[in-house]
C-alpha positions in Angstrom: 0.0 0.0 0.0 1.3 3.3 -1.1 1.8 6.2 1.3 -1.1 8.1 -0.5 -3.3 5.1 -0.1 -2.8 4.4 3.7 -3.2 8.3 4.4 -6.4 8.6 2.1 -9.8 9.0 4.3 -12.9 7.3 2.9 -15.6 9.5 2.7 -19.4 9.0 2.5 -21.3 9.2 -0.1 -21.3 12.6 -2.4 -24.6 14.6 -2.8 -25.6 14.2 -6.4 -24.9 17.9 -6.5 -21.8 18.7 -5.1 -19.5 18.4 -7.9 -21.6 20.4 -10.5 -22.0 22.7 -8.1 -18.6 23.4 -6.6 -17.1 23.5 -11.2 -20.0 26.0 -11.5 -17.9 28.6 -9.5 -14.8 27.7 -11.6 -17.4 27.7 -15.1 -17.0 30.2 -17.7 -13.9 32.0 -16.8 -12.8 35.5 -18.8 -10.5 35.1 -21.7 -6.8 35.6 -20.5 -5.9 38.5 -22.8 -2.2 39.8 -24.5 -1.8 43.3 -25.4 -2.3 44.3 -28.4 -5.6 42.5 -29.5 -9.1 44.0 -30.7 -12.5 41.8 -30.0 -15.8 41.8 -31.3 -18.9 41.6 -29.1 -22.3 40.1 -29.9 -25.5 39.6 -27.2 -28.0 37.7 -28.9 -31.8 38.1 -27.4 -33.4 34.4 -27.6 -35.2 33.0 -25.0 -34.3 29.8 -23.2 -35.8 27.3 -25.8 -33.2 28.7 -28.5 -30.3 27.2 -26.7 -29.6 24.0 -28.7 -30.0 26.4 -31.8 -27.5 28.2 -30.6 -25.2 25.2 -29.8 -25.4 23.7 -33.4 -24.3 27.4 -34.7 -21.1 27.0 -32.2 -20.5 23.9 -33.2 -21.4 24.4 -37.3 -18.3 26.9 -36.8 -16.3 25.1 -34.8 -16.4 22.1 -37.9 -15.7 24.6 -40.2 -12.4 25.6 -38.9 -11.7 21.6 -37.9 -12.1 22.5 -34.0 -12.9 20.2 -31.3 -17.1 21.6 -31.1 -18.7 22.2 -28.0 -20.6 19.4 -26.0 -24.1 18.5 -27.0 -24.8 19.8 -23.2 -22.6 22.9 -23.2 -23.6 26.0 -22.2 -20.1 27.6 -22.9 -17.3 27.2 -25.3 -13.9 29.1 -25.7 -11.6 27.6 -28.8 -8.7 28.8 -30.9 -10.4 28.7 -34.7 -7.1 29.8 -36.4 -8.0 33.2 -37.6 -9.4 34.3 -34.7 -10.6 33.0 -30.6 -14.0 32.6 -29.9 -16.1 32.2 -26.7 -19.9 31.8 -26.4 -21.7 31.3 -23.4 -25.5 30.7 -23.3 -27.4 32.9 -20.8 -31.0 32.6 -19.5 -32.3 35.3 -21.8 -29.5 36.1 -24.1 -26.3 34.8 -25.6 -23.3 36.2 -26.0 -20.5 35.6 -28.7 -16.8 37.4 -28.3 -14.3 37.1 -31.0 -10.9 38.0 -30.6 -8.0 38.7 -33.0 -4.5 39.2 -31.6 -1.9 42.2 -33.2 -2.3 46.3 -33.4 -3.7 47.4 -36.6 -4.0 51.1 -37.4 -8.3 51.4 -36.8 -9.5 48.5 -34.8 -12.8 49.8 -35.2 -12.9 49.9 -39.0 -12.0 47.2 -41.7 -9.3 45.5 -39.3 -12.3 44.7 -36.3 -12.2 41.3 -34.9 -15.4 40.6 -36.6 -14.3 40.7 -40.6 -12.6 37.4 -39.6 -15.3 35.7 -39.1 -17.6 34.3 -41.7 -20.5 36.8 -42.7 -22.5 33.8 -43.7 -22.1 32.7 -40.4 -22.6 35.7 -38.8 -26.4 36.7 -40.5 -27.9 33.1 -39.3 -27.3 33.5 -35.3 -30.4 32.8 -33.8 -32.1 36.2 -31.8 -32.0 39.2 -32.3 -29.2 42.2 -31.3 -29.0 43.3 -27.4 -25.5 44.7 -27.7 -22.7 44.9 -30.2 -19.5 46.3 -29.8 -15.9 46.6 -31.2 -13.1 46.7 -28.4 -9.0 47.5 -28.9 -6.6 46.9 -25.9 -3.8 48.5 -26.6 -0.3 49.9 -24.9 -0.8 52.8 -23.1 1.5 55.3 -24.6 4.5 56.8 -22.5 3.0 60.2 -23.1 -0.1 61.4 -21.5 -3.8 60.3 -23.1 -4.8 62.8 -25.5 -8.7 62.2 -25.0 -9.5 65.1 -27.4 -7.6 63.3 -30.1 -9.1 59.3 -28.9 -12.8 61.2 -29.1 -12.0 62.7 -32.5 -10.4 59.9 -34.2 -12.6 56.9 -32.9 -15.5 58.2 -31.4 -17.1 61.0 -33.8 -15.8 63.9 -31.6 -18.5 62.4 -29.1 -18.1 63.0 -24.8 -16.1 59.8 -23.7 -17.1 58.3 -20.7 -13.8 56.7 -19.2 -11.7 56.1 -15.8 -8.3 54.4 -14.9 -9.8 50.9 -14.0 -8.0 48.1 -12.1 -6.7 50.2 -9.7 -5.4 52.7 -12.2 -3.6 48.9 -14.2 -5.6 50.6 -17.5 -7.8 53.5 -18.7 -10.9 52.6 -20.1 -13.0 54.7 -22.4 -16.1 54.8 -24.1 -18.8 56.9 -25.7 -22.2 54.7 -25.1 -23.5 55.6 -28.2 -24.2 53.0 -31.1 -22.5 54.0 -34.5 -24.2 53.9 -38.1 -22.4 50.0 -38.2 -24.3 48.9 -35.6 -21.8 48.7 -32.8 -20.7 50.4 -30.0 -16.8 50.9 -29.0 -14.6 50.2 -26.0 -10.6 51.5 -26.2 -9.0 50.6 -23.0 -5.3 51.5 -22.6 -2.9 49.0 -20.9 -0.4 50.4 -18.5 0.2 47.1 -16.0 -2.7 44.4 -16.6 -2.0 40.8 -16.2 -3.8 38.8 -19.3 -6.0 37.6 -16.7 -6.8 41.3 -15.0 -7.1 42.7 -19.2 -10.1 39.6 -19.8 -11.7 40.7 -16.1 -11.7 44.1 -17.4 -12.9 43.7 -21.2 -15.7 41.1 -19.7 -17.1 43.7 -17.2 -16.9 46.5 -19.7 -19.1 44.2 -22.2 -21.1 42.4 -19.0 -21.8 46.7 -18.6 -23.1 47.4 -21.9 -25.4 43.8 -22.0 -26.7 44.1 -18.7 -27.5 48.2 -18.9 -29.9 47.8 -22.3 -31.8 44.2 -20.4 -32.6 46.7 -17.8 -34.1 49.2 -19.6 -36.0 47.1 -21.5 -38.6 47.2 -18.5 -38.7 51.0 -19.3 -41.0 51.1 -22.5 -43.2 48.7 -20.1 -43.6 51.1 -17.2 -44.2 53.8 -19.7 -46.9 51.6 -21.6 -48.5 50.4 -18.0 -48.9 53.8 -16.7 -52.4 54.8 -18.7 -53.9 51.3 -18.0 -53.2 51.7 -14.5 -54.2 55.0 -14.1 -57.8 54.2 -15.7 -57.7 51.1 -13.7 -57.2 53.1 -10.7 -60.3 55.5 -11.5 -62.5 52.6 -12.1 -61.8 51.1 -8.9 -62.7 54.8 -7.1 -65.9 54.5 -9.1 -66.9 51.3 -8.0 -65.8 52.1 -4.2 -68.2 55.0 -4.2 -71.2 53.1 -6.2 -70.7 50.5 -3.1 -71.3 53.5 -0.6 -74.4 55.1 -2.5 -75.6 52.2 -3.9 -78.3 49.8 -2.6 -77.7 45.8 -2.1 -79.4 45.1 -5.5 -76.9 46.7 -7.7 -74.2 45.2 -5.4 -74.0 41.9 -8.5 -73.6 44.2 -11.4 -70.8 45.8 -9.1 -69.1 42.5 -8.4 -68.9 41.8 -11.8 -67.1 44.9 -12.8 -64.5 44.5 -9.9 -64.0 40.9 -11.0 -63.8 41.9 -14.9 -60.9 44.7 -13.2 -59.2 42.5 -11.3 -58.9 40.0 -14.2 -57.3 42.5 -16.4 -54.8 43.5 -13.6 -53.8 40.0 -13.2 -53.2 39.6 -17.1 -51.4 42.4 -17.3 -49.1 41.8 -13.9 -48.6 38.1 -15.6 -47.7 39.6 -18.3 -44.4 42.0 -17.1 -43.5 41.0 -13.5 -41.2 38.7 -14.7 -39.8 42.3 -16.6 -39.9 44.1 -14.2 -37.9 41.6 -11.9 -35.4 41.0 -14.3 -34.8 44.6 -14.5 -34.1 44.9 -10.9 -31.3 41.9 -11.3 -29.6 43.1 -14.2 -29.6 46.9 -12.8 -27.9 45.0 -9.4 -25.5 43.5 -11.9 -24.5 47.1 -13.7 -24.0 48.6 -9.9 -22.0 45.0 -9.2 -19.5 45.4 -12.4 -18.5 48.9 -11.7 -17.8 48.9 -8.0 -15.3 45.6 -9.8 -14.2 47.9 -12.2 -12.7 49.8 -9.4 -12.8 53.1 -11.3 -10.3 56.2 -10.6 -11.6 59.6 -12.4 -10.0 60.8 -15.3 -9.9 64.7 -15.4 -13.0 66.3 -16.9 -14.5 63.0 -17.7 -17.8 61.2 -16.6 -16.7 57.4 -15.0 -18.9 54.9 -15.5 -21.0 55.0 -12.3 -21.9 58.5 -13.1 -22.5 57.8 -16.3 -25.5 55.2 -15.9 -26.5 56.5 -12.1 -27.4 59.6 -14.3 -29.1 57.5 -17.0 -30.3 54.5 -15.7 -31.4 55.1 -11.7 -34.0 57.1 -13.3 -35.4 54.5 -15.2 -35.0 51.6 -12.9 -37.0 54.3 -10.3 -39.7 54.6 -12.5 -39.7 50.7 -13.3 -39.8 50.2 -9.8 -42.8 52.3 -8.5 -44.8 51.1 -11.3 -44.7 47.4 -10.5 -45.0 48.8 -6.7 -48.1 50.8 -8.2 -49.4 47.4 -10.1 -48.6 45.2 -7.1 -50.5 47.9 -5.2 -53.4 48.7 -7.1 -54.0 44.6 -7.1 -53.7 44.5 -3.5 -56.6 47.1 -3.3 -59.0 45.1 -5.6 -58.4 41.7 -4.0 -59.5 43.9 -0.7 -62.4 45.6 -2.4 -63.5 42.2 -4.0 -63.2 40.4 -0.9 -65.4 43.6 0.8 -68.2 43.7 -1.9 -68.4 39.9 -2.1 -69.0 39.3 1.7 -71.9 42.2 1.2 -73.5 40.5 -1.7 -73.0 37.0 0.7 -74.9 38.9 3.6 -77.2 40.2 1.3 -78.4 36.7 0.2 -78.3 35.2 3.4 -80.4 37.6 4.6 -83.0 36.8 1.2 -82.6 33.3 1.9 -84.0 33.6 5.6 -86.6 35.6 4.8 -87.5 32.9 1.7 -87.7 30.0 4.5 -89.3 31.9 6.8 -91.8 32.6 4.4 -91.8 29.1 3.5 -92.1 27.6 7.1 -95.2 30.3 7.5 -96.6 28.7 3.8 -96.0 25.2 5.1 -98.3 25.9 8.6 -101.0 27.9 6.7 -101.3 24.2 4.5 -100.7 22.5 7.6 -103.8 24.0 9.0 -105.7 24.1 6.1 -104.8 20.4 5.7 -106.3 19.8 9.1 -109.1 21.6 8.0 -110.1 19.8 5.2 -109.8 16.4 7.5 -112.2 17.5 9.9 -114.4 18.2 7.0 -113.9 15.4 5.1 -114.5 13.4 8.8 -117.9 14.8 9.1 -118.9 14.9 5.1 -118.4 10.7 5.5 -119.8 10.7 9.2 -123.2 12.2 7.5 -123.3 10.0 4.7 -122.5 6.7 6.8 -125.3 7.3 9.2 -127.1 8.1 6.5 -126.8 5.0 5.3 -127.4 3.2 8.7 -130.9 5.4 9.1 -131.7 3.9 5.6 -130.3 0.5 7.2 -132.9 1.3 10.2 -136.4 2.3 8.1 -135.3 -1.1 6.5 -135.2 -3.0 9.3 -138.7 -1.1 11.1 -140.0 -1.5 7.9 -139.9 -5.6 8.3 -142.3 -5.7 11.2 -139.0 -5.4 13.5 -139.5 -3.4 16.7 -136.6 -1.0 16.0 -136.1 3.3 16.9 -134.8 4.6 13.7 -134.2 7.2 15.7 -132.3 6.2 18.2 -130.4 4.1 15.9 -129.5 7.1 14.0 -128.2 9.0 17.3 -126.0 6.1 19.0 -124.2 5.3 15.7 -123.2 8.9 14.8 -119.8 8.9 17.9 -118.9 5.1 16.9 -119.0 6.3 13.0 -117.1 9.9 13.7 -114.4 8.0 15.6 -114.1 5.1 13.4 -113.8 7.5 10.7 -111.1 10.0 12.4 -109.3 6.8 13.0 -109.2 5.5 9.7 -108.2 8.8 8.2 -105.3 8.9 10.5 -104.0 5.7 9.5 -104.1 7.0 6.1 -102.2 10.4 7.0 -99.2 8.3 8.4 -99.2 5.6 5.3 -98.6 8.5 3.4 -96.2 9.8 5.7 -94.1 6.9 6.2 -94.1 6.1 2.1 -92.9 10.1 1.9 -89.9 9.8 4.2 
C-alpha cells in the first residue's frame, strides 16, 4: 500500500450535486488577454428554448475551422479557430459571442475589427435578435499622456467619452455609449500594468456593462406603456368604491362583476411584465455590481462609468420600480375591495334566503292547517253519509215488522262512526307519511 493510499480517508457518499456545483464557481472563466488584440462583441436576445440552436451554430463553426465543437450539453465554449478565438456562453435570456484577433492594426474599429474574420454567412444566421454589439482594442498605453480630445476625434465622432483608470489605475478605459451607423458600440482601453487575466476581467465587465445596462431598460417602455392602464384602472376602482357606498344591495351583483372583470385585467397584465420588471431589478444589481469591480479612478473632466449610468439608468429603474410597486398595489386594493363587496353581496343573500324559509315555514303551517281543515271536514262529510246510510239501514229493518227506533239508531251510531272515521283517516295520513320519508 502506497503512502497516498494508507493516508487517504474514505468519505461518505457525495450529494448528487456537489461536484456540478462546486465547477460552477470555476465555469466560464474570462479570456486571458495579451496586449495588443481587438475583440468583437455580440448579445443575442433568444429566450431559453433557442439554446440547442445556438449550440449547433457554435459547433457548425467550430467544424468549419476543424475544431474540437462544443458538448451537445454545453452552455459555454472558448476555442482557438485559427484566424481568430471565440467564446460563447448561453445565458438565461440572451447569448453572447466574443471574437478576438490578436496584433495592433492602425483602426480597430474599421476594416481591421475582430469581426471581418469571421464568416458573414455565419454571422447573418445567429439565432435572436441584437441586445448589444461592440468593437473593443486593448492597446499599450502610450509613454506620453492620453490625449482624449484626439481618442474622441479619431474613434468616437468627436462624441463625450465616458472613461476612468480601471484596475486600480492597471488601464484606462474609455467609451462613448453611443451606437455608431455600423451597428456597434466601442470600448478603447489602454494598458499600463494588466496581467492577461486582470485585461479579460476588465474587457468582460466592460461588455457584462453594456449587456446588462440595455436588459434593464428594457422594462422601461413597459412602465411607460403600463402607466395609462393603471391610471384608468385606478379610477374605475374609485368608481366602483363610491357606487358600493351610495348604492343599494341590489346593484351590489352588477358591481361585483365589474371589480372581477378589473381585477382579471390586472392580473393579465401583472402576468404579463412582472417577470420584466424583476429582471430589470437583477440586471440593474449587476451594472451597480461590475462597476464597483471595475474599481474606477476619475480621469480629469471626464464622466466614469457610475456616473455615467446612475445619471441615466437610476431614473429608469426608479420609474420601473414604483410602477410594479403601483401594479402590485393597485392589485392588493381590488383583491381587498372584491373580498369587501363579495361578503356584502353573501350577507345580502343570506339575509334573502332567511326571509325565503321563513316565508316558506309560514306557507308550510297555513297548509298544515288548512290540511287539518279539510280532515275535519272530510270526517264529518263521511260521518253524514254513513249514518245516512245506517238510518236507511234502520227504516229497512222497522219496515220488516221489527220493533226497532230509527231514531235512536240514527243518534247512538253517529260517535262510533265519527271516531271510526277519524281513526281510519289517521291511518291514512301516516301511510302516506311513512311512504314520503
Amino acid at each position: 500500500m502506497s503512502g497516498a493510499d494508507a493516508g487517504a480517508i474514505r468519505l461518505p457518499e457525495n450529494h448528487p450535486l456537489r461536484i456540478e456545483l462546486n465547477d460552477e464557481v470555476h465555469a466560464r472563466p474570462p479570456e486571458a488577454l495579451l496586449t495588443p488584440c481587438r475583440m468583437s462583441y455580440l448579445a443575442m436576445y433568444s429566450d431559453w428554448p433557442f439554446r440547442d440552436e445556438d449550440r449547433r451554430t457554435v459547433y457548425a463553426l467550430a467544424e468549419r475551422f476543424g475544431v474540437q465543437p462544443p458538448e451537445n450539453s454545453a452552455n459555454h465554449y472558448s476555442a482557438d479557430l485559427g484566424p481568430f478565438r471565440i467564446k460563447w456562453e448561453r445565458h438565461t435570456e440572451f447569448t453572447r459571442y466574443l471574437f478576438i484577433v490578436a496584433g495592433e492594426v492602425d483602426d480597430p474599429f474599421g476594416a481591421s475589427a475582430a469581426l471581418q474574420h469571421v464568416p458573414s454567412d455565419w454571422i447573418a444566421e445567429l439565432p435572436g435578435k441584437v441586445i448589444a454589439a461592440a468593437h473593443a482594442a486593448l492597446l499599450p498605453a502610450p509613454r506620453k499622456t492620453l490625449d482624449f480630445d484626439a481618442i474622441a476625434q479619431r474613434h468616437f465622432a468627436g462624441n463625450m467619452l465616458i472613461g476612468a483608470g480601471v484596475g486600480g489605475a492597471s488601464a484606462t478605459a474609455v467609451t462613448d455609449f453611443r451606437i455608431r451607423p455600423d451597428g456597434f458600440n466601442r470600448f478603447l482601453v489602454y494598458d499600463t500594468s494588466l496581467t492577461p487575466r486582470q485585461a479579460g476581467r476588465t474587457f468582460q465587465r466592460l461588455f457584462e456593462i453594456e449587456t446588462y445596462r440595455v436588459l434593464a431598460l428594457l422594462a422601461f417602455p413597459v412602465a411607460r406603456s403600463l402607466g395609462p392602464f393603471l391610471l384608468e384602472s385606478e379610477r374605475e376602482l374609485a368608481r366602483i368604491a363610491t357606487s358600493m357606498t351610495s348604492s343599494g344591495e341590489q346593484d351590489d351583483p352588477q358591481l361585483l362583476e365589474r371589480l372581477s372583470k378589473l381585477e382579471a385585467a390586472i392580473a393579465s397584465r401583472h402576468a404579463d411584465n412582472d417577470y420584466r420588471f424583476s429582471a430589470a431589478q437583477a440586471y440593474h444589481a449587476l451594472v451597480g455590481r461590475r462597476i464597483e469591480e471595475l474599481r474606477e479612478s476619475r480621469l480629469p473632466g471626464m464622466q466614469t462609468f457610475k456616473e455615467f449610468t446612475e445619471r441615466r439608468l437610476v431614473p429608469a429603474m426608479d420609474t420601473c420600480r414604483s410602477t410594479s410597486a403601483r401594479q402590485a398595489s393597485l392589485s392588493e386594493r381590488v383583491a381587498q375591495t372584491t373580498q369587501l363587496l363579495s361578503t356584502r353581496v353573501e350577507v345580502s343573500a343570506g339575509r334573502q334566503n332567511q326571509a325565503l324559509l321563513e316565508s316558506m315555514d309560514r306557507r308550510a303551517r297555513l297548509q298544515l292547517r288548512l290540511q287539518e281543515t279539510v280532515e275535519g271536514l272530510s270526517i264529518a262529510a263521511v260521518t253524514y253519509y254513513i249514518v245516512g246510510l245506517v238510518k236507511y239501514a234502520a227504516e229497512g229493518v222497522a219496515a220488516l215488522g221489527i220493533d226497532v227506533n230509527v231514531y235512536l239508531v240514527t243518534g247512538l251510531s253517529i260517535p262510533l262512526v265519527a271516531g271510526l272515521v277519524a281513526l281510519g283517516v289517521r291511518r291514512i295520513r301516516r301511510a302516506v307519511a311513512s311512504s314520503n320519508s
